[in-house]
N, C-alpha and C positions, 0 to 999 in steps of 0.2 A: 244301806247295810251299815250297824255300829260292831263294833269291837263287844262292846256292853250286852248285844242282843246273843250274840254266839256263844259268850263266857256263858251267860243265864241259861242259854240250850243243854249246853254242854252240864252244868250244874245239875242241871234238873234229870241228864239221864237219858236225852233225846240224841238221835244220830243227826252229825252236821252233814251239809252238801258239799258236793265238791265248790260250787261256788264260794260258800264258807270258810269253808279251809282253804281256798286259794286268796279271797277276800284277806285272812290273817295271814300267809306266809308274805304276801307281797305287802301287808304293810308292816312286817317286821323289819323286811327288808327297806323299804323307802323310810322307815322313821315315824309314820303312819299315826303305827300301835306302838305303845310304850312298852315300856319294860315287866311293870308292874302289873297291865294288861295279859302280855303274854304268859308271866307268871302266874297269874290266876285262871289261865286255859290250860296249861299245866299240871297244873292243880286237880282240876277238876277231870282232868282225863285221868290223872293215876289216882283217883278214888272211882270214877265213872267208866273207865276204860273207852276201848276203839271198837267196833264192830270190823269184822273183816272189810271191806267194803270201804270206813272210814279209815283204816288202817293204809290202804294202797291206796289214796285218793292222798292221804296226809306223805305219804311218800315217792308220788309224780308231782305234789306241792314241791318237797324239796330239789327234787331231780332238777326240778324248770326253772327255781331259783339258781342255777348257774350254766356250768359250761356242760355239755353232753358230747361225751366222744364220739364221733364218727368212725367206729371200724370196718365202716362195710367194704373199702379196699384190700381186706388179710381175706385171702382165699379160704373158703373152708367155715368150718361151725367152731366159734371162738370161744373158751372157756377158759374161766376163771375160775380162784376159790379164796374163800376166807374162813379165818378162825377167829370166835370171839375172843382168844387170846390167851395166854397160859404158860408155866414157866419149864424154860426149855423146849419150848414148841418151835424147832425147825424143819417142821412138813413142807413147808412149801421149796427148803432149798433143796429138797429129796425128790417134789410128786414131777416138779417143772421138768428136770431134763426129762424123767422117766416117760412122763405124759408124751415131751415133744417127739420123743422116741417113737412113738407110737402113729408119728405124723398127725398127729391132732395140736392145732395152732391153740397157742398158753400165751394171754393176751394179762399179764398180770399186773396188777395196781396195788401197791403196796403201803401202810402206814410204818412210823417211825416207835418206838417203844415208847411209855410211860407209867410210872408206878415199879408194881413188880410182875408185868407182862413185858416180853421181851417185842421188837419190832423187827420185820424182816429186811428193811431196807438198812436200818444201823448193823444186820449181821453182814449183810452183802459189805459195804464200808468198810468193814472190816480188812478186805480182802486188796491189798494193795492198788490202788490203779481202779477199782471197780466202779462204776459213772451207772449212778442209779435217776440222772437228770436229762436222761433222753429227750430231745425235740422228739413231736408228733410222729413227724416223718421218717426219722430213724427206725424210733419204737417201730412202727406200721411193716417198712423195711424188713429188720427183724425175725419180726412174728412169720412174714411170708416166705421171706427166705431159708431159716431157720429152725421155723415152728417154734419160736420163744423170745420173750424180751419182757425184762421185768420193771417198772418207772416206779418214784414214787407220787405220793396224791398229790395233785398240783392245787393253790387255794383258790382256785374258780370251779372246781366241784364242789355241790352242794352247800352254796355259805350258808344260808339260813339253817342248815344243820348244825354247822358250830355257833352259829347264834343262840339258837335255840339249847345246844347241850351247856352251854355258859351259864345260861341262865338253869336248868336239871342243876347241875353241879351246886350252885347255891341255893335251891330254893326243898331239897333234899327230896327229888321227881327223877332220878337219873333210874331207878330199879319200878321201872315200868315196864312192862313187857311189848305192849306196842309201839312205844315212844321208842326205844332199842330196837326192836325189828325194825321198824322203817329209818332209822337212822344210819343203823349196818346196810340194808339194800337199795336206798338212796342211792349209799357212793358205789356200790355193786351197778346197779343199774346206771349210773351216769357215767359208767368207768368202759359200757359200750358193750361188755363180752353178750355172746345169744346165752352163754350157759353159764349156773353159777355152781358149786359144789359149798358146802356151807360145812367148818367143824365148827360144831355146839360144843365149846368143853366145862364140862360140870366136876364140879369139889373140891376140895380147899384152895386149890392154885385159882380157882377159875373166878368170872364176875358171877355166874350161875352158881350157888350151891346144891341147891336141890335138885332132884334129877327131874322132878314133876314140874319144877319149871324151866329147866333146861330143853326137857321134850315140847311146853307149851310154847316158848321161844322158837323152837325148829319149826315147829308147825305155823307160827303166825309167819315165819318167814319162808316158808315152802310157797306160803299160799300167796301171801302177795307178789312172789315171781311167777307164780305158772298166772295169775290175775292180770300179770303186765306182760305175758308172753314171752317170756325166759324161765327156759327147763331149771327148774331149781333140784336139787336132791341136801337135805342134812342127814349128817352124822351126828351123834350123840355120843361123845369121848370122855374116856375119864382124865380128869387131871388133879387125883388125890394124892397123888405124888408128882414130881418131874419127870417130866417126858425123854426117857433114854438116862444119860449118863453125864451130859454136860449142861451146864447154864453160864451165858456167855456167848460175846459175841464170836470172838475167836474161837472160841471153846465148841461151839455149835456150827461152824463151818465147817470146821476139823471133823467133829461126829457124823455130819451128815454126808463128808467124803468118805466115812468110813461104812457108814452104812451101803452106800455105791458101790464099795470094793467087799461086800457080802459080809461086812459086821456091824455091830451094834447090841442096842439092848432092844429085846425082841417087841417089847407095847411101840416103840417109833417104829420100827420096821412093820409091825401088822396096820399100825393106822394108816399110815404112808401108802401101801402096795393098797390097803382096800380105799380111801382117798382118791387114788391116782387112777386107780380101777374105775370109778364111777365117775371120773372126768372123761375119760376115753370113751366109757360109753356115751355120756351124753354127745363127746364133739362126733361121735357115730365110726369110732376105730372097731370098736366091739357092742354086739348085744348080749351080750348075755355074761353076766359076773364071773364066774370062775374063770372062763375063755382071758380074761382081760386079766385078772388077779394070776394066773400062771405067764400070763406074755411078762408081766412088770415082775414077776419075780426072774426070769429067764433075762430080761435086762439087767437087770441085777447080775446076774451069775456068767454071763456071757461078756460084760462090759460095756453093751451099750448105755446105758444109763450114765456111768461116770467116764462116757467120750462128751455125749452130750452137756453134761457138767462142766468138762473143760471148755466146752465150744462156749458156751454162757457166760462162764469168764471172761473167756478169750473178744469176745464180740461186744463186751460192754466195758472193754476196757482194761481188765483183771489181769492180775499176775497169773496165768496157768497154770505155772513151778509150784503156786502149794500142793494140787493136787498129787505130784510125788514129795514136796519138800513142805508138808505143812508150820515149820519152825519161820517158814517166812512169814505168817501171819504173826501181827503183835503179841508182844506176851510181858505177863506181869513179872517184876524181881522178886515178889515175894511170895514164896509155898508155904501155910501151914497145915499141917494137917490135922482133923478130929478124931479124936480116941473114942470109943466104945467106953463107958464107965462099967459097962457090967455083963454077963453072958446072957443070950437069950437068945431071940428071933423079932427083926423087924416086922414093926405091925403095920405101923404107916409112915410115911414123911410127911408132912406139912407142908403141901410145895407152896403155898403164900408166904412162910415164913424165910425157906428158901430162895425163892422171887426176890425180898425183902431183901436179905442178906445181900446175893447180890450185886441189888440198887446201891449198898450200902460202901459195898467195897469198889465202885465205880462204871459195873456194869450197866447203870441204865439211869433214869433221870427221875427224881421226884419232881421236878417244874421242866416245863417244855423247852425252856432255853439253859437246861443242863448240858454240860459235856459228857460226852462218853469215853470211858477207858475200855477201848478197846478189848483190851489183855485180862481186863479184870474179869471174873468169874467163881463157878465152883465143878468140882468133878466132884458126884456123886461114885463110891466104889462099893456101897451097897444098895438093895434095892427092895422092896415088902418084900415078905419071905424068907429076905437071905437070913442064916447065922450066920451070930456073932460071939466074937470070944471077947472079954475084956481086953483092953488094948488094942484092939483091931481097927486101923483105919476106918473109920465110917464116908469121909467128904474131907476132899484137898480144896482149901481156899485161896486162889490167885488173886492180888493186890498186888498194887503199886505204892497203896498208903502204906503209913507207917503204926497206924492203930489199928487192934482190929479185934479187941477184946469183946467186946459187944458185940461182936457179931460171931462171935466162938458162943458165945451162951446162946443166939436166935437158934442157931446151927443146931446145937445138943438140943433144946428143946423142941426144937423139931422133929430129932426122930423118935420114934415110940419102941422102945426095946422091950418084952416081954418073954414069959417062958416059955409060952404057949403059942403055937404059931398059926395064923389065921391065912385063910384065905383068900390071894389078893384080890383085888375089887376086877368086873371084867375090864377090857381095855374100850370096849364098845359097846353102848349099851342100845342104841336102837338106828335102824335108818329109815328116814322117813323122805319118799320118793312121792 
């Protein structure tokens, strides 16, 4: 078998074997197949695409290329979720106690932020004290004692995935639709849980802009989980604006204790409760939707939800005290605020540009060995829909730096003020089980 003979397969439009495809991942990995090789399989799949079939044979490739968690000591049907990523997206530090609540074990693996997507394990960090570098046996622990323990990716999951996306990233192969499906359910499926819950978020914040291929994304990755025997279910969310009220690391722990204690902005609170809803069903708490989407809002309104929040804290290390004293979280010296130039009604925010902003003012990393300021962020204080009077606060920006004029313009051109007031995008546009 050559390198030469599968690229030509693959070129010409014909489906590879699993042989094939395991033939190329393992010798990417040994040094085998070059660079330029694998670049030109690449290639040839984001103009030829994957067949279902080639799709999950190219994503137990990646899985086998490293470590494969062993959950099977956490009692119980283990689930998990992820989001392609998006700004202000703090669901997971909402669905986790809420789910655990429900006695359904949250087996969760978490990545670090980059760009202008935020990461869930730098919000945890956040949180003074909070150890997101679990040993196995802890983590394991945890989950069974607790019903929850959240790690982050450790690098013996899926290498040939960051191999393989190093080389996407340069050879301009990264907006492939199977190439991404089996890359997100790789580390999902090496990460061990039975169940995975999937947000697809689509529109300007998101890496999906179109919703027809945000749906065709949910669907190649429904399929090659229920294909490898883990109940998969996606969501398709919008992220045409920011998610809630805050972006930030601090800024977004803070919101989503506040969501816990029955407030917020209502698009995170509806994702979240229907999110959290279709975890519980799969780990088998509830059959049927509504049953599940009333228990998690009744957590909500009764307190268990943010007991189990503190206990998460509390058992990973964290300071507890934010959840009554949240000023113990970091925080930036510096407040400015943005004015409204003019009267109207917001149309949309730009949540990319938002993301951007941000990144800019120290909330998140354009290269993987940036720092993170903690403290930095933005509070959004309107939202599509809202009016606005000239002068009116639009978004408070939290910094530490001492410039920040450039990113007062990102901010203003982001939001859309008009006379005429539309109506907002849904929060959810389809779920595909």
């Amino acid at each position: 078998m050559r390198a030469y003979d599968i690229i030509l397969k693959k070129r010409n439009g014909y489906e590879l074997t699993k042989e094939e495809i395991d033939f190329f991942i393992e010798g990417i990995m040994d040094g085998s197949i070059q660079d330029y090789q694998a670049s030109a399989l690449l290639m040839a799949i984001y103009f030829n695409g994957l067949t279902n079939k080639e799709t999950s044979l190219l994503t137990m490739a990646l899985v086998n290329s490293g470590e494969i968690l062993d959950l099977s000591s956490i009692n119980g049907i283990k689930v998990d979720k992820h989001s392609t990523g998006g700004v202000g997206d703090k669901i997971s530090l909402i669905v986790i106690p809420l789910v655990a609540s429900a006695g359904v074990p949250v087996a969760k693996i978490s990545g670090r932020g980059l760009g202008h997507t935020g990461g869930t394990v730098d919000k945890l960090e956040a949180i003074p004290g909070f150890r997101t570098d679990l040993d196995k046996e802890t983590f394991i622990n945890n989950v069974n004692k607790y019903k929850m323990a959240i790690v982050g990716q450790t690098h013996n999951l899926t290498p040939a995935d960051k191999k393989l996306y190093s080389l996407r990233d340069v050879t301009a192969t990264v907006d492939s639709i199977p190439l991404i499906a089996s890359s997100i359910m790789s580390k999902k499926i090496a990460s061990g849980a039975d169940c995975i819950v999937l947000d697809v978020k689509v529109g300007s914040g998101a890496f999906m802009k179109k919703i027809d291929e945000a749906i065709l994304l949910a669907e190649t990755m429904v399929n090659i989980g229920k294909s490898l025997g883990k109940k998969t279910i996606a969501i398709v969310s919008d992220m045409n604006q920011p998610l809630g009220y805050e972006i930030g690391n601090s800024n977004e722990v803070r919101e989503a204790i506040e969501v816990l204690k029955g407030k917020g902005a209502e698009d995170e609170i509806y994702i979240a409760l229907t999110i959290a809803s279709y975890m519980a069903i799969l780990g088998g708490a509830f059959n049927d939707f509504d049953k599940a989407f009333k228990y998690m809002e009744k957590a909500i309104k009764t307190g268990e939800g943010l007991k189990y929040m503190r206990k998460l804290i509390t058992i990973q290390g964290g300071d507890p005290n934010i959840i009554d004293n949240p000023n113990i979280l970091p925080q930036a010296k510096n407040h400015i605020e943005i004015k409204s130039d003019k009267d109207g009604y917001i149309n949309s925010i730009n949540a990319e540009c938002i993301g951007v902003a941000a990144m800019l003012l120290g909330a998140g990393r354009s290269k993987k060995d940036d720092l993170i300021d903690y403290g930095a962020g933005i509070t959004l204080t309107k939202k599509v829909g809202d009016k606005v009077k000239k002068g009116d606060t639009i978004s408070i920006l939290h910094t530490n730096k001492e410039k920040w004029d450039d990113v007062k313009s990102i901010i203003k051109d982001a939001f859309n003020i008009d006379k005429i007031k539309i109506k907002p995008s849904k929060y959810i546009y389809k779920i595909i089980d």
